[in-house]
ZATIVEX-592111 format. One line per field, with one value per residue (C-alpha): residue in three letters; x, y, z. Coordinates in steps of 0.2 Angstrom, whole numbers, plus 5000, padded with zeros to 4 digits. Last residue first. Example, Ala and Ser with C-alpha at 12.3 -4.5 7.8 and 13.67 -1.06 7.14 Angstrom:
code <- (SER; ALA);
c1 <- (5068; 5062);
c2 <- (4995; 4978);
c3 <- (5036; 5039);
***
This chain:
code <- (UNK; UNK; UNK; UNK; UNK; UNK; UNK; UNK; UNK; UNK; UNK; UNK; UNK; UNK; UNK; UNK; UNK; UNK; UNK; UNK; UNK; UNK; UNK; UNK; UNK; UNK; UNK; UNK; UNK; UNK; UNK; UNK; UNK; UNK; UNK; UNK; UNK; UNK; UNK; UNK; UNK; UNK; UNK; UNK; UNK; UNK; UNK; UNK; UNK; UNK; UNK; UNK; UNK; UNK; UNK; UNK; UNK; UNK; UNK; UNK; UNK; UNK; UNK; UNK; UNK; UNK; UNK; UNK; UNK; UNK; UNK; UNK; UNK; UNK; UNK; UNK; UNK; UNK; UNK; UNK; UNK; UNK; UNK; UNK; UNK; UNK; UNK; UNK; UNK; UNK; UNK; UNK; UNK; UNK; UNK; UNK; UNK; UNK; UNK; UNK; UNK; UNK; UNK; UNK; UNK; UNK; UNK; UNK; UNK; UNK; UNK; UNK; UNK; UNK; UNK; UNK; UNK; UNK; UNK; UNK; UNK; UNK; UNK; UNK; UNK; UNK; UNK; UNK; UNK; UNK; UNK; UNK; UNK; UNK; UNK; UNK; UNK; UNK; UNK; UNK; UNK; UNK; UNK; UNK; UNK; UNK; UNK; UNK; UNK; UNK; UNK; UNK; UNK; UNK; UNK; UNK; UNK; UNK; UNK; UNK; UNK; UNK; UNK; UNK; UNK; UNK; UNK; UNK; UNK; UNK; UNK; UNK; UNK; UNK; UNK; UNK; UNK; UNK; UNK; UNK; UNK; UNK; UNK; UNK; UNK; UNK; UNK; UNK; UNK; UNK; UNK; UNK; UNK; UNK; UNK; UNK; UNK; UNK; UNK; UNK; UNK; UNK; UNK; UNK; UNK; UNK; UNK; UNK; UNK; UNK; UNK; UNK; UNK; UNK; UNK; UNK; UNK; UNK; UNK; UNK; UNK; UNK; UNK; UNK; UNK; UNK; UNK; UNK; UNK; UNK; UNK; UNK; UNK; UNK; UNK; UNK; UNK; UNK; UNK; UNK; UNK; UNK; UNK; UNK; UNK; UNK; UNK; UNK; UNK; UNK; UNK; UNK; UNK; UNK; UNK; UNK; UNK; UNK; UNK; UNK; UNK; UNK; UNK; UNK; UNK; UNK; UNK; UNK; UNK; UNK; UNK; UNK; UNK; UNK; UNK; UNK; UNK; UNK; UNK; UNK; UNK; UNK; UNK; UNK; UNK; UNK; UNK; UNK; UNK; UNK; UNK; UNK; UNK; UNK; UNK; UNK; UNK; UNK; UNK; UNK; UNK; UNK; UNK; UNK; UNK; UNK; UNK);
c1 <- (5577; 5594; 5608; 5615; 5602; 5610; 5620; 5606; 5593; 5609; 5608; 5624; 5629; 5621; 5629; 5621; 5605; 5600; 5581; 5571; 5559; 5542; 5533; 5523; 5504; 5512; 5523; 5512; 5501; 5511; 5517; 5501; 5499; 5517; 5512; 5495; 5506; 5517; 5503; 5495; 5512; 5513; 5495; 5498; 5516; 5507; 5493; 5509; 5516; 5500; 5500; 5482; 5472; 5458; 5466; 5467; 5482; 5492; 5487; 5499; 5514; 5520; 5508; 5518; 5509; 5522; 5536; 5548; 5547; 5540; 5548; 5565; 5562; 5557; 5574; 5584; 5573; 5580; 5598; 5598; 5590; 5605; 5599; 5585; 5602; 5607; 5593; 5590; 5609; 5604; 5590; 5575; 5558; 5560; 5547; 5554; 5554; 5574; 5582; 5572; 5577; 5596; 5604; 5593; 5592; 5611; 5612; 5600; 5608; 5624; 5618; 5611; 5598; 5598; 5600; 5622; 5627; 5625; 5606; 5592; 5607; 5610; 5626; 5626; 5644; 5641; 5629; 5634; 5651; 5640; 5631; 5647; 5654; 5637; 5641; 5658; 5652; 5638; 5651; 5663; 5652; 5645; 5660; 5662; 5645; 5643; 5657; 5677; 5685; 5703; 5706; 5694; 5675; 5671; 5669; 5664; 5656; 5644; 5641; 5638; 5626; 5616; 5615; 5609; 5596; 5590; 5586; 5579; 5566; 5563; 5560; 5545; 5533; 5539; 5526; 5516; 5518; 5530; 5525; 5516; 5536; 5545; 5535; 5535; 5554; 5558; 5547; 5546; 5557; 5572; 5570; 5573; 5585; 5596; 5604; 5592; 5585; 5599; 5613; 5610; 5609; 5626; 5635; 5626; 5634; 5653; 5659; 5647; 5643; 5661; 5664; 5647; 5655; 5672; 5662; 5654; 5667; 5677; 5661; 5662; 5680; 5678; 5664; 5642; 5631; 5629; 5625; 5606; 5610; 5595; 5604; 5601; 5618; 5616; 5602; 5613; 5626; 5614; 5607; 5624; 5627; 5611; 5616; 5605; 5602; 5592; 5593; 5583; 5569; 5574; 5571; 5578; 5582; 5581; 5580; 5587; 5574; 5569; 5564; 5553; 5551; 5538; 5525; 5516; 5528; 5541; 5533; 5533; 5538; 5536; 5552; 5551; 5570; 5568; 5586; 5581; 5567; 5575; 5589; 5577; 5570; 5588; 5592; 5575; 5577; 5595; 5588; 5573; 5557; 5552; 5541; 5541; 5528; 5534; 5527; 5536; 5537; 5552; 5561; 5557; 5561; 5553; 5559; 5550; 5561; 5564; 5556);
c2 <- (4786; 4783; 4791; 4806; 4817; 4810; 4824; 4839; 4827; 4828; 4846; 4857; 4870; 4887; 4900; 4900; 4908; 4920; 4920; 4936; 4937; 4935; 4935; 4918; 4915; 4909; 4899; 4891; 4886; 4877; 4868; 4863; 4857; 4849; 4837; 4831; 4827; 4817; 4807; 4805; 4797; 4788; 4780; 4775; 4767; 4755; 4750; 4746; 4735; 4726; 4721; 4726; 4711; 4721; 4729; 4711; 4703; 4703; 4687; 4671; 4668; 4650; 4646; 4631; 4619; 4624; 4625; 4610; 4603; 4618; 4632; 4620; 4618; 4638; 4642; 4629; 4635; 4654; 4646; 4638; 4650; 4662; 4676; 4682; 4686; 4697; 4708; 4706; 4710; 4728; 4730; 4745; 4744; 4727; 4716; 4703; 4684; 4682; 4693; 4685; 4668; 4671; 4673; 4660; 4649; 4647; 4645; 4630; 4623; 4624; 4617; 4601; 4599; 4579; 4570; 4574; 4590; 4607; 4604; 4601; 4597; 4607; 4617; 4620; 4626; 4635; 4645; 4646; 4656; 4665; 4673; 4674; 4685; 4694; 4700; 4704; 4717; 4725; 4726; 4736; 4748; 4750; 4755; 4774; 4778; 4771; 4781; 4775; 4768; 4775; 4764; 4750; 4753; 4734; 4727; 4740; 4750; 4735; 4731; 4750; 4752; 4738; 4741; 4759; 4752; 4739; 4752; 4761; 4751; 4745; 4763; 4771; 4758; 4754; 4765; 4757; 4738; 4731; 4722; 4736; 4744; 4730; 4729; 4749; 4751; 4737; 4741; 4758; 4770; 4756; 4749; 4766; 4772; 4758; 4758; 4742; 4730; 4730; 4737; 4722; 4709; 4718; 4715; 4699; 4692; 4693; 4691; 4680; 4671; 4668; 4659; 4649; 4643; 4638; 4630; 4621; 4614; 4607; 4597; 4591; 4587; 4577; 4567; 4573; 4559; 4568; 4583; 4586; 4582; 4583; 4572; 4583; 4586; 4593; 4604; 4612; 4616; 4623; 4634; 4641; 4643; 4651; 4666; 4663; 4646; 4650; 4634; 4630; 4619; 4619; 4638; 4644; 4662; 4668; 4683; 4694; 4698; 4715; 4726; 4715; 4705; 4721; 4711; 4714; 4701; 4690; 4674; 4658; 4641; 4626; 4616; 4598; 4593; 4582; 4588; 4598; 4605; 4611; 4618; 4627; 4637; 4641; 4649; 4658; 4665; 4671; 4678; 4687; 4689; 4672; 4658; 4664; 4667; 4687; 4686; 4676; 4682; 4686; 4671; 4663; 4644; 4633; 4617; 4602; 4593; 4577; 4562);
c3 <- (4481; 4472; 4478; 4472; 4483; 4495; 4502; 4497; 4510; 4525; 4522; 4518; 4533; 4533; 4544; 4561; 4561; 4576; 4579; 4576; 4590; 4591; 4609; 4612; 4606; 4588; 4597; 4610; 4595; 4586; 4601; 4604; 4585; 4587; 4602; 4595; 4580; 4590; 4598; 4581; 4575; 4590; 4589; 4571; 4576; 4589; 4577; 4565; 4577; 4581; 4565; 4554; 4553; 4548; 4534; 4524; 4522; 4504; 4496; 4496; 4489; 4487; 4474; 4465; 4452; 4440; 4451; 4447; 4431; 4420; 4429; 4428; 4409; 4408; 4415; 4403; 4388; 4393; 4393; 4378; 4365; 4372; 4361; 4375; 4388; 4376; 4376; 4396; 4396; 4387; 4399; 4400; 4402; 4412; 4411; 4422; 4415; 4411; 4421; 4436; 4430; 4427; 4445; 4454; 4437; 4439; 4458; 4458; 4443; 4450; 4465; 4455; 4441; 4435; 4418; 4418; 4424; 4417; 4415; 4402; 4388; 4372; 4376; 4396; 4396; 4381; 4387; 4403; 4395; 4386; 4402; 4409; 4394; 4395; 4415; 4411; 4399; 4410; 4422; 4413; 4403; 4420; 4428; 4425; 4427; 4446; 4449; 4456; 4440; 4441; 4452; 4458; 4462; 4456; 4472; 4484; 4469; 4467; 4483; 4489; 4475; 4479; 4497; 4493; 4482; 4493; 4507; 4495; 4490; 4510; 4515; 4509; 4511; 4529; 4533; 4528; 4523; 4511; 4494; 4486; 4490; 4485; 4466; 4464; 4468; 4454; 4441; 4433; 4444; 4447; 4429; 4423; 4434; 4433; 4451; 4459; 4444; 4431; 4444; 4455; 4439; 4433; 4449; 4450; 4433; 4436; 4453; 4461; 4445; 4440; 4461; 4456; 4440; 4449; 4464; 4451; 4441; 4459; 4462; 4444; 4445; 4460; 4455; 4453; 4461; 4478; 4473; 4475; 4492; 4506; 4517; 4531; 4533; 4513; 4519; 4530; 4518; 4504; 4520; 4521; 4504; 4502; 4517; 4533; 4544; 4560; 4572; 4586; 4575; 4558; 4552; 4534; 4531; 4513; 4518; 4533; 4541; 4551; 4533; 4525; 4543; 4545; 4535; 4519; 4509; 4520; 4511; 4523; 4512; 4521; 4517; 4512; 4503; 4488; 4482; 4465; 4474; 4489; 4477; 4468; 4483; 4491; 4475; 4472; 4488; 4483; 4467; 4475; 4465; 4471; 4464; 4447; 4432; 4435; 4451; 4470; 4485; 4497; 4509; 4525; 4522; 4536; 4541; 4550; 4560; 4555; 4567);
***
């Protein structure tokens, strides 16, 4: 008997089964290949910030990265590839490869460096989504990593700020869009009368562009134009998730984690601890301190970054 297997990954809105385009990869692909995963929403817990998402566990093993878990599936004999010949498996590694480098650099700076999308939507979502105190730090968390991605990989000389290659991303990010476009031309899928990895990978990168309310997004715009592609999304909505609830409500206060019962007691221990200190000082002698010369704070550093 098959282990049973259990995919970790972020919560779904928007009209999708996950927020998250690598979750929603791993997610497609399990549909497309007949594969039965239990599906175990990160939201509201501290695996929001311990986990690294999607992670899919099959009895001992711990298979992270979509690719990964696309490979482990496959020697399962979950293989929503198997019909598709050399050339084809050679096509889709190419069009994965132009995704990678062409349309998630825009897709992070679209939901984690924009400052409007970022304010309005995308801090707001993963912060409802995370539990106090954790709140605070799992938006920007993302956001930092974003940014160091997309300046790691598209930060080459003389572009080195943010500003300087967004014009440059956001361009090579709707030359892929219209390269999918007329690669996918007027069928359901890129391949043949069944959705394969690319499709998978496709509908991760595009699905969440597509259905976000995004107060601000030029490649959302163009992205609305491709008539094809949004009807590709919506078919695989249609087909493969639309009896799909695969996040379920936030837990109730009384089911507070231990963890977070263990934080409160600290934090009133500390403040205990600075309230008697308080007072000591003020029932102390006073004298005045000496100050070193003032060094730049580590706040004033990253006030550059989003928050």
């Amino acid at each position: 008997m098959a282990a049973a297997m259990e995919l970790r990954c972020w919560g779904g809105d928007w009209g999708l089964p996950s927020v998250h385009t690598e979750s929603l990869i791993v997610l497609a692909y399990a549909k497309f290949s007949g594969a039965t995963v239990s599906i175990s929403p990160i939201d509201w817990t501290w695996k929001t910030i311990t986990a690294t998402v999607p992670e899919l566990l099959c009895g001992d093993s711990a298979i992270q990265e979509p690719a990964q878990i696309l490979n482990f599936l496959r020697k399962q004999r979950f293989n929503a590839d198997y019909e598709l010949t050399a050339r084809q498996g050679a096509d889709t590694m190419a069009y994965i490869a132009l995704l990678e480098e062409k349309l998630r650099p825009a897709v992070l700076h679209t939901f984690w460096v924009d400052a409007e999308n970022y304010t309005n939507l995308t801090r707001p979502w993963f912060a409802s989504h995370s539990p106090f105190p954790l709140n605070f730090f799992v938006p920007s968390r993302h956001a930092n990593i974003a940014l160091s991605r997309i300046l790691l990989t598209k930060g080459e000389a003389p572009l080195h700020r943010i500003s300087e290659v967004e014009g440059k991303i956001y361009s090579d990010a709707k030359e892929c869009l219209n390269l999918l476009s007329y690669r996918l031309g007027t069928a359901n899928y890129f391949f043949g009368d069944s959705p394969t990895s690319l499709d998978a990978f496709v509908f991760g990168f595009v699905a969440p562009l597509q259905k976000a309310s995004l107060p601000r997004s030029p490649l959302q715009s163009h992205l609305k134009q491709l008539d094809n592609i949004t009807r590709f999304c919506d078919n695989i909505l249609a087909v493969y998730f639309s009896l799909d609830h695969p996040c379920p409500p936030p837990p109730v206060q009384e089911t507070m984690d231990a963890n977070l019962q263990k934080l409160t007691q600290l934090v009133n221990k500390e403040s205990n601890l600075i309230e008697k200190m308080d007072d000591n000082l003020r029932s102390s002698p006073q004298h005045k301190p000496h100050r070193p010369d003032p060094k730049p704070s580590l706040s004033s550093a990253k006030s550059s970054t989003p928050a």
